[in-house]
C-alpha positions in Angstrom: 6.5 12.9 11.5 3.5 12.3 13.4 2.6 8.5 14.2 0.3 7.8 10.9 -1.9 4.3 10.9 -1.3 1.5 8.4 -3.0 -1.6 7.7 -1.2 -4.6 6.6 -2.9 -7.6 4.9 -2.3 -11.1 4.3 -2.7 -12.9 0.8 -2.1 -16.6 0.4 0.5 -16.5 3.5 1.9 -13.0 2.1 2.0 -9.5 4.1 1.5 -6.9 2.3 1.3 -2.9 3.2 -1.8 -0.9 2.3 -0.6 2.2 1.0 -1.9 4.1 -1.9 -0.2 6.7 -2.7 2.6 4.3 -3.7 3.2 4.4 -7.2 5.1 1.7 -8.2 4.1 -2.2 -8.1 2.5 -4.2 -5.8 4.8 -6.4 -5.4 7.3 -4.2 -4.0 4.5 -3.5 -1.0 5.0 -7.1 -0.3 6.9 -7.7 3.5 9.5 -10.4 3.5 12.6 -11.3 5.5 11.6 -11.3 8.6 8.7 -8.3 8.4 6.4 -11.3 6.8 7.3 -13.0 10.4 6.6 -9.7 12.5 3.1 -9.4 11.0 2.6 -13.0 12.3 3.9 -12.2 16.1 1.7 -9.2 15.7 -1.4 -10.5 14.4 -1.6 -12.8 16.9 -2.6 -16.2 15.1 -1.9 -17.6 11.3 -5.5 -17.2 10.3 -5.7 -13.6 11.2 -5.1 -11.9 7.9 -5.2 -8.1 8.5 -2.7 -5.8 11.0 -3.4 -2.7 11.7 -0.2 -0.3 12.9 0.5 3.0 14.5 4.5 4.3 13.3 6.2 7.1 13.9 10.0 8.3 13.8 9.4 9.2 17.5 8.4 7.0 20.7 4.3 7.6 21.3 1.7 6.1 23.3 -1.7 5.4 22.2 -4.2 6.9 24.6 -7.4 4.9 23.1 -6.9 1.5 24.1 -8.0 0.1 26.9 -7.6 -0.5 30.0 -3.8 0.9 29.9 -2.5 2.7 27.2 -0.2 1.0 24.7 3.4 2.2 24.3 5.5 1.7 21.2 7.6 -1.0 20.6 11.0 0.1 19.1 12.2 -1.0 15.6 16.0 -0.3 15.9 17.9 0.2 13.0 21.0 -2.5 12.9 22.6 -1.1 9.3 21.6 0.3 6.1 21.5 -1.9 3.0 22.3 0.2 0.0 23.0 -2.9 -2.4 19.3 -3.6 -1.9 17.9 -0.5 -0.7 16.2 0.1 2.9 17.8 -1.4 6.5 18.0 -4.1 8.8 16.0 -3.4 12.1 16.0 -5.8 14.9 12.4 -6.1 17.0 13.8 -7.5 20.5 9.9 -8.5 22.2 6.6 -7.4 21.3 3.9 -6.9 24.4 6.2 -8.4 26.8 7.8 -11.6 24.9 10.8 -11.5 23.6 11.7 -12.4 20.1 15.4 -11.0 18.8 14.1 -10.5 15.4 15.4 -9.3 12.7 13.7 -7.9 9.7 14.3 -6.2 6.3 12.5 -3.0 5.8 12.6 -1.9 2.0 13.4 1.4 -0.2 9.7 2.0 0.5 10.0 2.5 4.0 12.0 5.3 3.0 9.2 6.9 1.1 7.0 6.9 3.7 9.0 8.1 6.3 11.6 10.1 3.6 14.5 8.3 5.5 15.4 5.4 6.7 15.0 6.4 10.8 17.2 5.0 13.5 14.1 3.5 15.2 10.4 3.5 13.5 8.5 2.4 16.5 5.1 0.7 16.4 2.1 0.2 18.0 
């Protein structure tokens, strides 16, 4: 897959994925345990309310932003979570602080990428 853009936004203190080709409820676009908190680290500050992401299946580096360019940050897949649907992925730091996160990717993560990838990794 190549890395594809996605914006994420924030509504009353919940993440949720833009993505409209999904065709099931909105509510299941919604990012919780632990992806809610990843949004936060990334967006920088609690009043931002709107993340934009590069992901891909495969390490990349964006070329466009300056002055260096930005690699990926790995997602790394801990285990699969078939009672649920989707994974467990564990962000260790994000531009240079660590975090040991954990966070719950669901079913639709799977639809997007059409499998649940070792590492999904983000810019």
């Amino acid at each position: 897959m190549e890395p594809r853009n996605f914006r994420f936004h924030k509504i009353e203190k919940r993440w949720y994925i833009d993505f409209p080709e999904w065709e099931g409820e909105q509510w299941e676009l919604e990012m919780v345990c632990g992806a809610d908190d990843m949004l936060d680290i990334i967006a920088g500050h609690p009043s931002h309310k709107e993340v934009f992401l590069t992901m891909c299946d495969e390490s990349f580096v964006l070329i466009d932003t300056e002055p260096i360019p930005t690699q990926a940050f790995p997602l790394t897949k801990i285990e699969d979570t078939p009672d649920i649907g989707g994974a467990k992925y564990f962000l260790k730091e994000w531009h240079g602080v660590d975090y040991n996160l954990e966070v719950w990717l669901c079913y639709v993560t799977e639809y997007v990428f059409g499998k649940l990838p070792k590492t999904i990794y983000i810019a």
